[in-house]
C-alpha positions as CSV (number, residue, x, y, z in Angstrom):
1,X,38.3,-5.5,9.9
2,X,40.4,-2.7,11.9
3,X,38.7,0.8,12.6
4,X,41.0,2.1,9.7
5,X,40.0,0.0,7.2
6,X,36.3,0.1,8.0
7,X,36.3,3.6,7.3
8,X,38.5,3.7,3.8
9,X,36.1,1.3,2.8
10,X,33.0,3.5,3.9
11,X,34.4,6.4,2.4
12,X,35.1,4.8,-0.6
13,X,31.0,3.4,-0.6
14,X,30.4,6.9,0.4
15,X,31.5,8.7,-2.6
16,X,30.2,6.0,-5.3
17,X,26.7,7.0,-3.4
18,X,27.7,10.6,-3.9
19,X,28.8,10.2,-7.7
20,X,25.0,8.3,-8.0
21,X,23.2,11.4,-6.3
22,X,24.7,13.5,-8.7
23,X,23.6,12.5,-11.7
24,X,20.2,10.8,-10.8
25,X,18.6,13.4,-8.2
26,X,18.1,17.0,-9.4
27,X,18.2,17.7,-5.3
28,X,21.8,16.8,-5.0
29,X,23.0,17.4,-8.6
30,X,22.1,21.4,-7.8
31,X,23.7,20.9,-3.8
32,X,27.2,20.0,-5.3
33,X,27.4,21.9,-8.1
34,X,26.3,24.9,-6.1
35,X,28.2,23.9,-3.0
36,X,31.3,23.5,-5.0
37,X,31.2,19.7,-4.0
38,X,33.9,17.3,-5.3
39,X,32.2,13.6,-5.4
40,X,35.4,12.0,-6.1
41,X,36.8,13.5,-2.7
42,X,34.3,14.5,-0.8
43,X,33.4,13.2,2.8
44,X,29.7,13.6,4.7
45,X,30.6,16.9,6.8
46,X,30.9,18.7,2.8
47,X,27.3,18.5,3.0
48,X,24.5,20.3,4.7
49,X,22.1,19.0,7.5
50,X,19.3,17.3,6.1
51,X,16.2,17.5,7.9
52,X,13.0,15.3,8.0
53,X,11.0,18.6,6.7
54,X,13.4,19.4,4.0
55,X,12.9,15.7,2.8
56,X,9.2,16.1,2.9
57,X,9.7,19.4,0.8
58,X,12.3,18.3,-1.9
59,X,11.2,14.6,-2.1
60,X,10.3,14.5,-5.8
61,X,13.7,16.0,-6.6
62,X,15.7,14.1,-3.9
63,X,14.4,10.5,-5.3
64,X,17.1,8.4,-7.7
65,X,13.8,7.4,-9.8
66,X,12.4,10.0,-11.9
67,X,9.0,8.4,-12.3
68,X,8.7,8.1,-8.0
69,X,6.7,11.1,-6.7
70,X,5.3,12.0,-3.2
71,X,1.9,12.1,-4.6
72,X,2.0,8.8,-6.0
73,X,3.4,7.5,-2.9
74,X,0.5,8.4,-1.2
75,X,-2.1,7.4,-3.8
76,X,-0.7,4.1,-3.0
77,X,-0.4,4.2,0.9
78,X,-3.8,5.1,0.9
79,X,-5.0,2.3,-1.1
80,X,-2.5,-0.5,0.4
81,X,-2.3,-1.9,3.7
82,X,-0.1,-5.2,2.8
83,X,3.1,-4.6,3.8
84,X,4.3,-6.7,0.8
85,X,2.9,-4.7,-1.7
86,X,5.4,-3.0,-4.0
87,X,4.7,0.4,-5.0
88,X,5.3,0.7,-8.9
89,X,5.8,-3.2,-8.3
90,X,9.2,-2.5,-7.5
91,X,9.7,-0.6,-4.2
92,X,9.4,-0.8,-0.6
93,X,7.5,2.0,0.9
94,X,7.6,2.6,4.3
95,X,5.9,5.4,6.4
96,X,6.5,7.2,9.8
97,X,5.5,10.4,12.1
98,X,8.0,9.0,14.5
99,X,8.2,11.0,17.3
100,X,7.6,14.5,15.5
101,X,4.1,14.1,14.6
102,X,5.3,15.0,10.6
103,X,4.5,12.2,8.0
104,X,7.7,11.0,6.3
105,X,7.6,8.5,3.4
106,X,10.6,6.5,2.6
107,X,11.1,4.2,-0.1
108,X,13.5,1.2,-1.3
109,X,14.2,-0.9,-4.0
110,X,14.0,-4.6,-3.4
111,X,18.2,-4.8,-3.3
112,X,18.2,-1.3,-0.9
113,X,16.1,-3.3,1.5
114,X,18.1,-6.3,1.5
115,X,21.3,-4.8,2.2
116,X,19.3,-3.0,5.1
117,X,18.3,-6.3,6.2
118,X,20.8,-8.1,6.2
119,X,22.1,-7.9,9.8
120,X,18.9,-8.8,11.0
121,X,20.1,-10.6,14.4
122,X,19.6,-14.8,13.6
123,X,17.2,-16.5,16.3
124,X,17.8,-19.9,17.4
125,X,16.8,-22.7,14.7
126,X,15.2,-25.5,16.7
127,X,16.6,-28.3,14.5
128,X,14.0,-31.0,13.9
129,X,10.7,-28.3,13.7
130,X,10.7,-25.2,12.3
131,X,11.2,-22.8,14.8
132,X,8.2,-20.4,16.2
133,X,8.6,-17.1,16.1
134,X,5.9,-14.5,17.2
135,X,6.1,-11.0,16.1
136,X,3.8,-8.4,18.8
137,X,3.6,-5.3,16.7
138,X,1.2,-3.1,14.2
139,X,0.8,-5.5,11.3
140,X,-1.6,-3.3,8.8
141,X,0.0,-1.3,6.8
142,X,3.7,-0.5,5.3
143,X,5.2,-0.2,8.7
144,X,8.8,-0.9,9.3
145,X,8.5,-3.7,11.9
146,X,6.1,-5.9,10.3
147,X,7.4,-5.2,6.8
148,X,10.9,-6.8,8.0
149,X,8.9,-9.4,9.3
150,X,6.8,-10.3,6.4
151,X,9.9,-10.3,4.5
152,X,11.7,-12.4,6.7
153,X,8.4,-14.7,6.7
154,X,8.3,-14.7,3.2
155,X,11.7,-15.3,2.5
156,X,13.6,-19.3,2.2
157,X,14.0,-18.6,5.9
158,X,10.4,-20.1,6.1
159,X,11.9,-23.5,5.3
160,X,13.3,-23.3,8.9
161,X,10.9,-21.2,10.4
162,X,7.3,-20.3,11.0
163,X,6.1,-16.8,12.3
164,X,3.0,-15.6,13.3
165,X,1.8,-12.3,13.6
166,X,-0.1,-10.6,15.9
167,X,-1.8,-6.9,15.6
168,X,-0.8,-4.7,18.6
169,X,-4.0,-3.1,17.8
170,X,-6.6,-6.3,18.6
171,X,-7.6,-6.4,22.6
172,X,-5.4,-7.5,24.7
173,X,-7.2,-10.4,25.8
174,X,-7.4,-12.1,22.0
175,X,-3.2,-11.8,21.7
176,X,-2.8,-14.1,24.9
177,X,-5.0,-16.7,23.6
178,X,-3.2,-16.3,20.2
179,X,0.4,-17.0,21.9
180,X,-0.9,-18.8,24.6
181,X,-2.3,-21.5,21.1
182,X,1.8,-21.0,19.0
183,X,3.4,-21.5,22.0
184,X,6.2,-19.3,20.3
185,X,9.9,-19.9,20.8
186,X,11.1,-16.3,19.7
187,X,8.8,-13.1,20.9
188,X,9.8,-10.5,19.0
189,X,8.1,-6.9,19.4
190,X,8.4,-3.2,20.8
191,X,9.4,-2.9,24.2
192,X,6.6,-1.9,25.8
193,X,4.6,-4.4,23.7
194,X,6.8,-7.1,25.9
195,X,6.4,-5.3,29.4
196,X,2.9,-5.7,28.8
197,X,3.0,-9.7,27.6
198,X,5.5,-9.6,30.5
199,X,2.4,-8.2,32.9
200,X,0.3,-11.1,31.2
201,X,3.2,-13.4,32.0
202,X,3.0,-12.6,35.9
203,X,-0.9,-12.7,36.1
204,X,-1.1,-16.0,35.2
205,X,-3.1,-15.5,31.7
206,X,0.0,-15.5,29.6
207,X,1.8,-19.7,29.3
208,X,4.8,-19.2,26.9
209,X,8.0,-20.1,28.0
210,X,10.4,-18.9,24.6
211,X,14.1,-19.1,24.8
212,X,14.5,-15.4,23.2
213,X,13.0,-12.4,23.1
214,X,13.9,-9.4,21.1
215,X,12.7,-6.0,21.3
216,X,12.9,-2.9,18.5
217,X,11.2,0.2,17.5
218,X,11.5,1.9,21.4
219,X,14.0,2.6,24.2
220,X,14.7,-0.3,26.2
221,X,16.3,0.8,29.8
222,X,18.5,-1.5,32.1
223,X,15.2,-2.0,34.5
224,X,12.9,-2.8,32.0
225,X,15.1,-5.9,30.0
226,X,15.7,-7.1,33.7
227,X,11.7,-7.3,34.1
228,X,11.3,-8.8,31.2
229,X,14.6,-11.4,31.0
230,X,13.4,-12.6,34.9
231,X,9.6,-12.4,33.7
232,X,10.3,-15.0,31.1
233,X,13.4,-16.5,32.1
234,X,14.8,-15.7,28.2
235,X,17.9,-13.3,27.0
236,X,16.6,-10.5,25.3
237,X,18.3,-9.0,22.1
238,X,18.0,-5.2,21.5
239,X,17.3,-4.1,18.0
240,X,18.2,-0.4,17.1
241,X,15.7,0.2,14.5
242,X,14.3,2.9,12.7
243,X,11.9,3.6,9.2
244,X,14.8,5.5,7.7
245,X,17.7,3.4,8.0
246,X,16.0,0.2,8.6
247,X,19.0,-1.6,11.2
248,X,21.6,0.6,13.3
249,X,22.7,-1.2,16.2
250,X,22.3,-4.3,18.2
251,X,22.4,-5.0,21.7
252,X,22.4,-8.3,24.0
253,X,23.2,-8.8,27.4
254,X,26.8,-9.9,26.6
255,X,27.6,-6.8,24.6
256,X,26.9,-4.4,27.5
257,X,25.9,-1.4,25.7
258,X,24.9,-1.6,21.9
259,X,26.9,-1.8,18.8
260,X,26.0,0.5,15.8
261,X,26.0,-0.7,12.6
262,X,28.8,1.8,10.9
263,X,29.9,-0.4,7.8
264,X,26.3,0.9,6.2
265,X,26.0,3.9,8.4
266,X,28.3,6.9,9.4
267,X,27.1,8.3,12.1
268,X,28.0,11.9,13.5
269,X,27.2,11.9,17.5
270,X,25.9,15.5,18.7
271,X,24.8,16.4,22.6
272,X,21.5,17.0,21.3
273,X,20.7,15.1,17.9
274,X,22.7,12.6,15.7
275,X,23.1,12.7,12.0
276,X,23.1,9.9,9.9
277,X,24.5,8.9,6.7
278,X,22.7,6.0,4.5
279,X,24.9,4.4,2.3
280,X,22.8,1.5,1.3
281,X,19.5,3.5,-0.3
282,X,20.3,4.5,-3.2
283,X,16.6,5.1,-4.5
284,X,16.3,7.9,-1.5
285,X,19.7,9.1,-0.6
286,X,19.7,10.7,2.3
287,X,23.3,12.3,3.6
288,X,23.4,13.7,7.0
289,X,19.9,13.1,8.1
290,X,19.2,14.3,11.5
291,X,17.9,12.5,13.9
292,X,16.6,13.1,17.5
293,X,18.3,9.9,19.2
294,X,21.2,11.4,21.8
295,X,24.0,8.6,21.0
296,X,26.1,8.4,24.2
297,X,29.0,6.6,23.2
298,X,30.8,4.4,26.0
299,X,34.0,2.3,26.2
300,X,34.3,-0.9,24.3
301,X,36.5,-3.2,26.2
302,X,35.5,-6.0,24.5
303,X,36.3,-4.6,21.1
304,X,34.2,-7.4,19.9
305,X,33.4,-4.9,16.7
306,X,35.2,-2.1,15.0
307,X,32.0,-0.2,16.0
308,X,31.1,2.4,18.4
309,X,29.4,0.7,21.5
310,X,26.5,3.0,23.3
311,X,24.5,2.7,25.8
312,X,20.8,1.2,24.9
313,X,18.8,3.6,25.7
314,X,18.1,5.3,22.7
315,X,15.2,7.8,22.0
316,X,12.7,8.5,23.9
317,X,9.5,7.2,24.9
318,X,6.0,8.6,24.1
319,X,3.1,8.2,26.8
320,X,1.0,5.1,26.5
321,X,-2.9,6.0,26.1
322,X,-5.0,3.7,28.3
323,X,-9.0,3.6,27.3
324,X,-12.1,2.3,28.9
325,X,-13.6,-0.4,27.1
326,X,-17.3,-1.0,27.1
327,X,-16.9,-4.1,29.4
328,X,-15.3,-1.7,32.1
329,X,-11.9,-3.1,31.2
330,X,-8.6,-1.1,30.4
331,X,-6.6,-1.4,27.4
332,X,-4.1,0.3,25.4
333,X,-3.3,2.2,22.3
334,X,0.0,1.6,21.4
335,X,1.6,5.0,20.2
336,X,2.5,3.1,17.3
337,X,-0.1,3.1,15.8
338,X,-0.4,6.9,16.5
339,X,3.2,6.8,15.0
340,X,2.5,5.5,11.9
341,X,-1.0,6.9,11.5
342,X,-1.3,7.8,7.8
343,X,-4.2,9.5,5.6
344,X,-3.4,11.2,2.3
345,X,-3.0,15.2,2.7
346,X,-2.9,14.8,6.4
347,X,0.7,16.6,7.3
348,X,1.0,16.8,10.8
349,X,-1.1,15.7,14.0
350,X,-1.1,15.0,17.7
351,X,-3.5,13.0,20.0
352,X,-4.3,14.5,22.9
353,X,-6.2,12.4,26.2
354,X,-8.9,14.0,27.7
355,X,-9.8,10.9,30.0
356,X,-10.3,7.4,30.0
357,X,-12.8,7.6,27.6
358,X,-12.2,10.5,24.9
359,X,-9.3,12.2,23.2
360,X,-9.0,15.0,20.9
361,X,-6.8,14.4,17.6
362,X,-5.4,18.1,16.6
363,X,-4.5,18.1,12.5
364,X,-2.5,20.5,10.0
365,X,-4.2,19.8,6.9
366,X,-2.2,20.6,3.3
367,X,-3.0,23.9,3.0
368,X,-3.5,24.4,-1.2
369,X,-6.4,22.2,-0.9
370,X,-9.8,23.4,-1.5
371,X,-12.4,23.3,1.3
372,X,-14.2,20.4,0.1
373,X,-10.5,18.3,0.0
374,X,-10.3,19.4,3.2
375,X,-13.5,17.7,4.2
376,X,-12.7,14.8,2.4
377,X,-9.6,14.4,4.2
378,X,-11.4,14.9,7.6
379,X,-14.0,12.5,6.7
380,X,-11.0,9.9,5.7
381,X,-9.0,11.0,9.4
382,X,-12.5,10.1,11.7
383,X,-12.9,7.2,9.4
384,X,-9.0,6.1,10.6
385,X,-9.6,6.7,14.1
386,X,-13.3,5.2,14.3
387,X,-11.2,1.9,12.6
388,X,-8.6,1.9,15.3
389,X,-11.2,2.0,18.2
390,X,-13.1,-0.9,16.9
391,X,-10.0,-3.3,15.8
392,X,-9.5,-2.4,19.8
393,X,-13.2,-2.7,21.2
394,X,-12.9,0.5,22.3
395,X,-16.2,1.4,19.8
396,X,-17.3,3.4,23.3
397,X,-14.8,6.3,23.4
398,X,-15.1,9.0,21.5
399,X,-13.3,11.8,20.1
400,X,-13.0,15.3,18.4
401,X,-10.6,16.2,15.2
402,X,-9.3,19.6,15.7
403,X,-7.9,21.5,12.5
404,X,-4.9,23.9,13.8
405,X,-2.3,25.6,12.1
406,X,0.4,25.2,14.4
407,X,1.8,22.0,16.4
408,X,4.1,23.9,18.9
409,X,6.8,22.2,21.1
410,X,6.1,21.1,24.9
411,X,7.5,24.7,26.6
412,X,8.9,22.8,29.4
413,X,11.2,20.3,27.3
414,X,11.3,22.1,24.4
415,X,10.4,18.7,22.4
416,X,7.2,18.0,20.7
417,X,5.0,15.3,22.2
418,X,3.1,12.8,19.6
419,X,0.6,12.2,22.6
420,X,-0.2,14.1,25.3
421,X,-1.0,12.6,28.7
422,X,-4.3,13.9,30.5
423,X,-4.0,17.2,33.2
């Protein structure tokens, strides 16, 4: 497809999503009729900025499905952590704080998610066996990583090949004798998640040799792929993920920069934020959704794509927590599991590190509830945290929960830290 052509054909997909928002969600049936919007002509920059809080706010009137609320949602998070589970046995649910610290809940019918998925990047089929893939991640709960996964496990795919998955979570230790046994062909996980496996790699305790890796959910710099691609003597493929929008970009060593995925996504590149278009949910349509990623385009040479190439770093990265166990040893909290920390009525939190052995978890709690909700919900937070520390024999650290009313921005950055590194 040309550049041209590519975009009359978004445009077009664009306003059939439009026409659809407008007479299924009382949220955008009132924003274009009071906006003076014209869905047969319209384009994205007709519409306001939509923000992560406003979504949060509006969701029950923003949702395609009248009989999908927010507090059903969370009825159901709160009693499912298989990340096949279907709310209403027909949707997807996923769940972030993403960097923000603010819970956001995000749902999809089973055809929204499989035009999502569907440039999920192909590993290498090993012919005669099925293939071994291993997937490093947080497996326990509707999390976009290991819900791709489990689909793509669960899928005919599994004809060709087998994937196993292992719980970022669990001790270090207990993850290198579970690869070190599947001897895995494709690695796939975040990107710190394989500098770490790359760690194990050059001690001596990891013996894997796969022929691919691929990384998602985090930045990935030049110097950190290089570590890892040497470490394992493997190509690595970049995955440009997120819980909103499921796949944006791809990028592999040949490519030189990243590709976004614009047939499914308009994207609108800011200095400071990006806004993105989803044209393939149509159960939670979201239309210029702002985002925190700084996009820096760069020039395609290659024209390999009628897509915008950028450079891979995308995001930013939150500090890594490291604990001392009770055998003396260090390990790691992986802030995604702080990411997509989730207990019903919670709103927003932040973790912050005292020392190597204690950390303070600061909470806004919804504020109609009545005081003894409110210790219910503190009671369910500890009971959260208490579970993380033990699934990562780190029983001996302790902590405080801290109710605040406030989560204010890092005064030096101006950006709000999920976790915040020790003085």
């Amino acid at each position: 497809m040309t550049r041209e052509a590519l975009e009359a054909e978004r445009l077009k997909r664009f306003r059939a999503l439009v026409v659809y928002a407008s007479e299924n969600s009382p949220y955008y049936a009132a924003l274009i009729i009071g906006s003076g919007i014209d869905p047969a002509n319209c384009t994205p920059e007709d519409f306001p900025v939509l923000t992560k809080k406003e979504v949060i706010k509006n969701f029950d009137r923003i949702v395609t499905d009248r009989s999908i609320t927010k507090e059903k949602i969370e009825h159901f998070l709160s009693t499912s952590k298989e990340p096949l589970d279907l709310f209403d046995g027909r949707y997807y649910v996923l769940h972030t704080s993403g960097s923000s610290g603010e819970i956001g809940i995000y749902p999809y019918s089973q055809s929204d998610m499989a035009r999502g998925l569907a440039k999920t990047p192909s590993p290498p089929w090993s012919g005669l066996r099925k293939t071994r893939l291993a997937f490093f991640g947080a497996t326990k709960g509707h999390f976009a990583g290991v819900t791709f996964a489990s689909i793509f496990k669960s899928s005919v795919l599994r004809f060709l090949f087998r994937m196993e998955t292992y719980e970022i979570n669990s001790p270090i230790d207990s993850v290198v004798e579970g690869l070190n046994r599947f001897k895995p062909d494709v690695v796939a996980g975040y990107a710190t998640a394989l500098k770490i496996l790359a760690d194990k790699k050059r001690q001596g305790a990891l013996r894997i040799a796969p022929r691919l890796l691929m990384s998602s959910g985090e930045p990935l710099n030049a110097d950190d792929r290089a570590v890892i691609e040497s470490t394992f003597g493997a190509p690595l493929i970049n995955s440009y993920m997120c819980t909103e929008h499921v796949y944006m970009g791809l990028g592999t060593p040949e490519y030189k920069g990243l590709y976004l995925f614009e047939d499914d996504l308009i994207f609108e590149l800011h200095d400071d934020h990006t806004c993105v278009t989803n044209l393939f949910n149509y159960t939670l349509p979201l239309i210029r959704y702002k985002m925190d990623d700084v996009l820096q385009p760069i020039e395609d040479t290659d024209h390999l794509y009628p897509f915008t190439k950028i450079k891979e770093v995308v995001g930013r990265s939150e500090y890594i927590p490291y604990f001392t166990n009770e055998g003396g040893a260090e390990d790691f909290i992986s802030p995604h599991i702080i990411n997509e920390f989730f207990v019903r009525n919670l709103q927003r939190f932040q973790m912050v590190v005292v020392d190597k052995k204690s950390f303070i978890f600061k909470v806004i709690i919804d504020s109609s509830l009545e005081s003894a909700a409110r210790a219910v919900t503190i009671e369910e937070i500890e009971a959260r945290l208490k579970e993380i520390l033990s699934e990562k024999g780190l029983g001996n650290v302790t902590f405080g929960i801290e109710r605040v009313d406030d989560l204010p921005v890092d005064k030096k950055t101006g950006k709000f830290k999920l976790i915040i590194a020790p003085v």
